[in-house]
C-alpha positions in Angstrom: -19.8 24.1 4.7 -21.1 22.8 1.4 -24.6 21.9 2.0 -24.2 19.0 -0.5 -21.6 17.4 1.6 -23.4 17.8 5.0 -26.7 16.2 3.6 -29.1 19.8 3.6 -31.7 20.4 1.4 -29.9 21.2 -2.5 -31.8 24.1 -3.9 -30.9 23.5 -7.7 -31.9 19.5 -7.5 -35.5 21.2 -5.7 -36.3 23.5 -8.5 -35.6 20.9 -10.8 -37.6 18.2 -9.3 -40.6 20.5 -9.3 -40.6 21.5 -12.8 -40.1 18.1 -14.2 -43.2 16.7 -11.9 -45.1 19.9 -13.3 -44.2 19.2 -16.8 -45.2 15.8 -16.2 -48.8 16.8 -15.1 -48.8 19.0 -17.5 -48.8 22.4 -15.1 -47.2 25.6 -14.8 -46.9 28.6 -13.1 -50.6 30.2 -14.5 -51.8 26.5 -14.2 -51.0 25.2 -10.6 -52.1 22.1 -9.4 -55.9 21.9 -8.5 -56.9 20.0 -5.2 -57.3 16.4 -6.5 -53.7 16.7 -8.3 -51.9 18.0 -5.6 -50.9 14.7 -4.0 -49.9 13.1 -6.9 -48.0 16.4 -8.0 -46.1 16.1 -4.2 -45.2 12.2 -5.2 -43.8 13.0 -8.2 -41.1 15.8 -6.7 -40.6 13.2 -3.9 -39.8 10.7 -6.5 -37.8 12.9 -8.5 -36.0 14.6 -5.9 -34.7 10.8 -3.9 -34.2 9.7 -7.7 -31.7 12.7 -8.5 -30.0 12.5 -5.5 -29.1 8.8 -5.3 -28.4 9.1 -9.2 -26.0 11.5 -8.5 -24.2 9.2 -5.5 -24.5 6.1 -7.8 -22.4 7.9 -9.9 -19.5 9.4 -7.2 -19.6 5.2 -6.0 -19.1 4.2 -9.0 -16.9 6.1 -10.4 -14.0 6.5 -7.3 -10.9 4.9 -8.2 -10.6 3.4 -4.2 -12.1 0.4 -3.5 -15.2 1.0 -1.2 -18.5 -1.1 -0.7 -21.4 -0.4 1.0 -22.5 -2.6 3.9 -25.2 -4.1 6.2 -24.5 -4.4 9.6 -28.1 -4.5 11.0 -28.1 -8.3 11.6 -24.4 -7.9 13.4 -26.0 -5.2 15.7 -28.7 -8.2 16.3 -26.3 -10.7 16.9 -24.3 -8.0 19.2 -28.1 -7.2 21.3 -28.6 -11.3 21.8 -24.4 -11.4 23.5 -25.0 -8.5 25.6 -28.0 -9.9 26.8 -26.5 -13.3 27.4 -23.9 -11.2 29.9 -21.2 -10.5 27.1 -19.8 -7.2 27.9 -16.0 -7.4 26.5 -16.7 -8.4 22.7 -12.6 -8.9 22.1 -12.5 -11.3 25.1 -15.2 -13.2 24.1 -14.2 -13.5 20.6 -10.3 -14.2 21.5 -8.6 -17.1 19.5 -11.9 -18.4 19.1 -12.0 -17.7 14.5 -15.6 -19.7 14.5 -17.1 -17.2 17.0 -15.2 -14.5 15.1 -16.4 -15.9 11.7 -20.1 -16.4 12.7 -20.4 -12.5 13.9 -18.7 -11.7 10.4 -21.3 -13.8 8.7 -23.7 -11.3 10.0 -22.6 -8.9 7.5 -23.8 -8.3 4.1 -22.2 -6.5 1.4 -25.3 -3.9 -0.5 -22.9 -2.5 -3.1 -19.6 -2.4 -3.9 -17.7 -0.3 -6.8 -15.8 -1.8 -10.3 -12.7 -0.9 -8.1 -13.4 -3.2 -4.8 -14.7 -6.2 -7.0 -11.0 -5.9 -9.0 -9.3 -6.0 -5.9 -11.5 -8.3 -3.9 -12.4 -10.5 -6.2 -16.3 -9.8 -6.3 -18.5 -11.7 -8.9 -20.3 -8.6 -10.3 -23.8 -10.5 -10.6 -23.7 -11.6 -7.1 -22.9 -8.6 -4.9 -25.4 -8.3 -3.0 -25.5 -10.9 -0.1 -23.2 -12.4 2.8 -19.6 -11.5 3.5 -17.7 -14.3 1.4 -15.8 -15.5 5.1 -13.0 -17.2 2.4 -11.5 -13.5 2.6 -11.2 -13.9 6.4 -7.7 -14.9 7.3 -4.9 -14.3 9.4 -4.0 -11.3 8.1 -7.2 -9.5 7.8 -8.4 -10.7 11.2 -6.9 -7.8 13.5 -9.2 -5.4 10.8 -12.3 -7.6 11.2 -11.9 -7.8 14.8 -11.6 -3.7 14.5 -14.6 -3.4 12.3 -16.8 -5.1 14.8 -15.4 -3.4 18.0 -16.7 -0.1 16.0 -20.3 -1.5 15.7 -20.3 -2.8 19.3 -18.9 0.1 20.4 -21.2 3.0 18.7 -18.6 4.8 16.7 -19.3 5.6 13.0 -15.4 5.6 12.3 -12.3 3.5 12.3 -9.6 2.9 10.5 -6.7 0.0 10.7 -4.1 -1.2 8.4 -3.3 -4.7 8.1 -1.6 -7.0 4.8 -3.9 -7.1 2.4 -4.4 -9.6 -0.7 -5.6 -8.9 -3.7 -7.7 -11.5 -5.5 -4.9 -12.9 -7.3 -2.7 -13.2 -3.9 -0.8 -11.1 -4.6 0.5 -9.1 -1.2 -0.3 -5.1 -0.1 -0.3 -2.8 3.0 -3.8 -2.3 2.8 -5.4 1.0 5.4 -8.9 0.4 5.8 -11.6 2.8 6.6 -15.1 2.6 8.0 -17.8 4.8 7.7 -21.4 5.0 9.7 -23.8 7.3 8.0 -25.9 9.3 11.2 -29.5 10.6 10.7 -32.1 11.8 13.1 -32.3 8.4 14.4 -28.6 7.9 15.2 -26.3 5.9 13.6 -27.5 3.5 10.8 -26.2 0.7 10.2 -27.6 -0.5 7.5 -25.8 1.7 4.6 -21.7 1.6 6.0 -19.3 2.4 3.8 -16.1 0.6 3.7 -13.0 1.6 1.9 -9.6 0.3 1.2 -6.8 1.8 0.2 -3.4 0.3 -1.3 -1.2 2.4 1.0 1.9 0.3 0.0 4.3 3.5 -1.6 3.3 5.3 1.5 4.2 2.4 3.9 7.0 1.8 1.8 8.4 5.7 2.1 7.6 5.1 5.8 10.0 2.4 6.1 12.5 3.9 4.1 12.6 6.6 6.3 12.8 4.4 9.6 15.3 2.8 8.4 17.5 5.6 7.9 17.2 7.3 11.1 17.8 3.2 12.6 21.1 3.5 10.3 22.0 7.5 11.4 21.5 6.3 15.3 23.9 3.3 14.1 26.4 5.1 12.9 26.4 7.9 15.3 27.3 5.4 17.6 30.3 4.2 15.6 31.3 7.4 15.4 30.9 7.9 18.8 33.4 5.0 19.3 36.0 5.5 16.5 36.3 9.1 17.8 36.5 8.1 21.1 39.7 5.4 20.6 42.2 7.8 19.1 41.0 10.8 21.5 41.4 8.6 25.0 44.9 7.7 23.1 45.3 11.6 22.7 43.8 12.6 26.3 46.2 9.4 27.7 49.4 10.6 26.6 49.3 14.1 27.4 48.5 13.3 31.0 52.0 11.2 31.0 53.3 14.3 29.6 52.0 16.8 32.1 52.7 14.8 35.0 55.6 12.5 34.2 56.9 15.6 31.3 59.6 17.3 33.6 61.3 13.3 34.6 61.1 11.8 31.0 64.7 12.2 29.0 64.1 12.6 25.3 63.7 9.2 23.8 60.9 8.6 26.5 59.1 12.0 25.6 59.4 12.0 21.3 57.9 8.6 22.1 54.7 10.3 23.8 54.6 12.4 21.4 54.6 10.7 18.2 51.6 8.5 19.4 50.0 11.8 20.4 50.7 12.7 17.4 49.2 9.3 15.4 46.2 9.1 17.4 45.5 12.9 16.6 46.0 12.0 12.9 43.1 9.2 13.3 41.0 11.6 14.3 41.7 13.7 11.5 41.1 10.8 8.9 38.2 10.1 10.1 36.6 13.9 10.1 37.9 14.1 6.6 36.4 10.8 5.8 32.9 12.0 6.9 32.8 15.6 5.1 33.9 13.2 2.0 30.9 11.0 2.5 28.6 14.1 3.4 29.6 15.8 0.2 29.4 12.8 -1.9 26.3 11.8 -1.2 24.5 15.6 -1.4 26.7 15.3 -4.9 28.7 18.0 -4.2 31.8 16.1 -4.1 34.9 17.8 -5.9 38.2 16.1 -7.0 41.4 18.1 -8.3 43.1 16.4 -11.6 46.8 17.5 -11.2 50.3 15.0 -11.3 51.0 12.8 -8.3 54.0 11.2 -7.1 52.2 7.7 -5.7 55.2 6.5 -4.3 55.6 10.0 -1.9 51.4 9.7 -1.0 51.6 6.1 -0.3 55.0 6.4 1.7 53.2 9.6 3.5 50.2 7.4 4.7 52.2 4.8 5.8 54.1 6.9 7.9 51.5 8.7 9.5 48.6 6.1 9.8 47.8 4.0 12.4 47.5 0.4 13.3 46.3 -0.1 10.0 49.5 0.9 8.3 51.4 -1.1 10.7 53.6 -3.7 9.1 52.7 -3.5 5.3 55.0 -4.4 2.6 55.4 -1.6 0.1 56.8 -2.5 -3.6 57.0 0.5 -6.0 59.8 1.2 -8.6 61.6 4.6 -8.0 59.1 7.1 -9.3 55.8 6.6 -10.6 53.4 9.5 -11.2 49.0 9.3 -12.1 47.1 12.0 -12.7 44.8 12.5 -9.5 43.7 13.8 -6.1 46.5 13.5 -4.3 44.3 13.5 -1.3 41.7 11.8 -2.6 44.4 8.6 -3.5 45.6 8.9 0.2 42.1 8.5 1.2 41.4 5.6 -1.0 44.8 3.8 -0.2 43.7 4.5 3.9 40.3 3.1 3.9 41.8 0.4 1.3 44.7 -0.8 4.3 42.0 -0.1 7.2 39.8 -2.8 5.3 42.6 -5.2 5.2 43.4 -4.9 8.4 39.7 -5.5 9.9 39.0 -8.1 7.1 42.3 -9.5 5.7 44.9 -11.2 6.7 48.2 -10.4 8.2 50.3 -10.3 5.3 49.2 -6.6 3.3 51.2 -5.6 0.6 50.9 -2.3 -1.8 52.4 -2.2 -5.3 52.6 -0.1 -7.9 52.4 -1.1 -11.7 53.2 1.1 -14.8 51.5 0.1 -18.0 50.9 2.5 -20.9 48.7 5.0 -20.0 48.0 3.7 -17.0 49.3 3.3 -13.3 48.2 1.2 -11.1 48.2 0.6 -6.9 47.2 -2.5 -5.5 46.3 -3.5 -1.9 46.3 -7.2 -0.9 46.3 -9.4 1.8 46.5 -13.1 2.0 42.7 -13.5 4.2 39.7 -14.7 3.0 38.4 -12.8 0.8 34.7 -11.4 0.1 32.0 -13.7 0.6 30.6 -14.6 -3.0 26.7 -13.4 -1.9 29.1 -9.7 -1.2 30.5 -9.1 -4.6 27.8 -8.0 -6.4 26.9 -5.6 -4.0 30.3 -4.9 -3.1 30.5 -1.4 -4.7 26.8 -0.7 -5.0 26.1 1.0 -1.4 27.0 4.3 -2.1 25.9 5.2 1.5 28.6 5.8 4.2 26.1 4.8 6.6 25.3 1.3 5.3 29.0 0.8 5.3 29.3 1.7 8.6 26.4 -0.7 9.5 27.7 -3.9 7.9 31.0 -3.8 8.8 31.5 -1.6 12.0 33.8 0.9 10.6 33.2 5.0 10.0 35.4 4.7 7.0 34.7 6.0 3.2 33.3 2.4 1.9 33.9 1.0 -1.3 31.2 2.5 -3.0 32.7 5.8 -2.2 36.0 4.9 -2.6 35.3 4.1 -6.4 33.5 7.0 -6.8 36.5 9.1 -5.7 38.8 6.9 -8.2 35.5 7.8 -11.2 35.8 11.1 -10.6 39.5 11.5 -11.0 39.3 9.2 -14.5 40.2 6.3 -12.8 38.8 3.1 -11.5 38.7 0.8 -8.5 37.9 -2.9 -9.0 38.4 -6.6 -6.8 39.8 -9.5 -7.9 41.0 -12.7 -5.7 44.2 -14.2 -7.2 45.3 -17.9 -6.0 44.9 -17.1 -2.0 45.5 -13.2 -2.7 42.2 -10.8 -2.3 43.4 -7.5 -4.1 42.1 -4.0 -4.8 43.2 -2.3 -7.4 43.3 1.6 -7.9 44.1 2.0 -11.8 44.9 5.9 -12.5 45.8 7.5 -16.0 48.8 8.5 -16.3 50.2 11.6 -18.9 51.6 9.1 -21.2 
């Protein structure tokens, strides 16, 4: 332990405090002091030796960049003797609701000394320090950490610490941690010299939040997960029990029937596993797209005969051929999550086209609903998390934000635009013209 920190005796300060009292006398070591100097010589290495060391505190106080006073609490302990003796034995009880009672005991207080940083943050007149706790500093939000500072004091303790909003002297708002200190010497704590500190802790209660709230929005959307998985599987796990115990009575008709909903529900469940290992990579930035000619009109026609409930119904207008350069699985993706969102948020009449312009083809999804909200559109392709997406609207699918990602990354784009009562995306990919 350095004996400096654990308040021993500091050798270097003692030597020096000795030979700048004998220098002072006029001594040395072949002249020590004669009996009628030696008091005065003892004085002066008293004098010198308290002077050094509080010097050398002054100057750690001073100089810390965390706000931090030093306080009185001797007349609190007074006030604290005169309660107990009145019967007072639970001082948060007594003090309650009550802020007159709470503010009298916290006029007790006096501030000794307080550093450049606490009187910027605090507010402090620098010429008048020294004196009563200014109670216009005790409010609402500081009260739970006033409360805290005198249960340490009634209690005994020489530490606490509590975090509470904090203002700054110009209002202005902070997650302030505050820390109490009660120097102990021979005689026990003392009260008079406690140092207080506080801390802006607001990145740290900020990172803290952050990361609550994304293990609140991973426990969300496992549970979507959990549910969009579980739809298509009880689907899957439905039909082949009608199979095995209705299989052997069923003519054909009746059995490809079972069957292709076997096999629909079974490619849900595949859409969505392949949506999340897109949204995994994309967000660790490992996400890779292929650039390669695509027919659109054979990947649309493919996801509209083999999706769901969400390809149910939709209108499909595409001239004969019509080729991009792309992903061909990454444009089934986008066109999927595109009809899924339709179908949750749209209205009943969805359409895809296809448009050829030089240089350019382009597929758009519509439906005749509502439309986005106008407080949604400028956020509308900002989330880039799956998670959030999953949050806000209930579904496990790619979200926008990943969806124009997907279209970026194969030289494309995907935009929104509401036309007369028409809410349309549109996928625009280059083409090799």
């Amino acid at each position: 332990m350095n004996p400096r920190t654990a308040g021993a005796f500091d050798p270097s300060t003692g030597v020096d405090a000795i030979d700048r009292a004998m220098s002072m006398l006029g001594l040395s070591i072949e002249r020590p002091p004669r009996g009628d100097q030696w008091g005065e010589f003892l004085s002066l290495i008293a004098y010198e030796y308290h002077h050094s060391d509080a010097a050398r505190f002054e100057n750690l106080f001073n100089a810390s960049p965390i706000p931090t006073l030093e306080q009185d609490y001797s007349k609190t302990v007074e006030l604290f003797d005169q309660l107990r003796a009145s019967g007072i034995h639970d001082l948060e009880a007594y003090i309650g609701d009550d802020d007159e009672r709470l503010r009298s005991l916290i006029g007790g207080i006096r501030n000794v000394a307080a550093n450049s940083a606490a009187i910027q943050i605090i507010g402090l007149n620098p010429d008048r320090i020294e004196g009563p706790v200014d109670l216009v500093i005790v409010n609402d939000e500081s009260r739970g950490s006033w409360i805290d500072q005198l249960e340490t004091i009634w209690q005994g303790k020489t530490y606490s610490e509590y975090e509470f909003l904090g203002r700054t002297a110009l209002g202005k708002p902070f997650d302030a941690r505050r820390r109490m200190a009660v120097p102990v010497g021979p005689l026990g704590p003392d009260y008079r010299r406690v140092v207080v500190t506080i801390e802006d802790a607001t990145r740290e209660r900020d990172e803290q939040r952050r990361l609550e709230h994304l293990v609140e929005e991973k426990n969300e959307f496992l549970a979507a997960v959990s549910h969009e998985i579980r739809t298509p599987l009880t689907g899957v796990l439905g039909f082949t029990e009608i199979l095995a115990d209705n299989g052997a009575s069923m003519s054909w008709p009746e059995m490809a029937d079972v069957l292709a909903s076997i096999a629909n529900q079974a490619q849900e469940v595949s859409d969505l596993v392949e949506d999340l290992l897109i949204a995994t990579r994309s967000e660790s930035g490992d996400l890779a797209v292929t650039r390669e000619s695509v027919d659109l009109v054979a990947e649309i026609s493919d996801v509209l005969h083999y999706g769901g409930s969400h390809a149910q119904g939709v209108t499909f207008v595409a001239p004969e051929a019509a080729t991009a350069i792309g992903d061909p699985g990454r444009i089934r993706q986008i066109v999927r999550n595109l009809l899924t969102n339709a179908e949750r948020y749209g209205g009943p009449d969805v359409r895809i086209t296809i448009e050829r312009r030089p240089g350019w083809a382009t597929v758009t999804v519509s439906d005749d609903g509502d439309g986005v909200a106008d407080d949604r559109l400028a956020s509308l392709f900002t989330s880039a998390r799956m998670v959030s997406a999953a949050t806000v609207s209930g579904s496990t699918g790619l979200g926008l934000s990943i969806c124009r990602n997907l279209a970026g990354l194969m030289g494309g784009d995907l935009t929104y635009d509401r036309v007369d009562s028409s809410t349309r995306f549109l996928l625009s990919l280059r083409t090799e013209d």
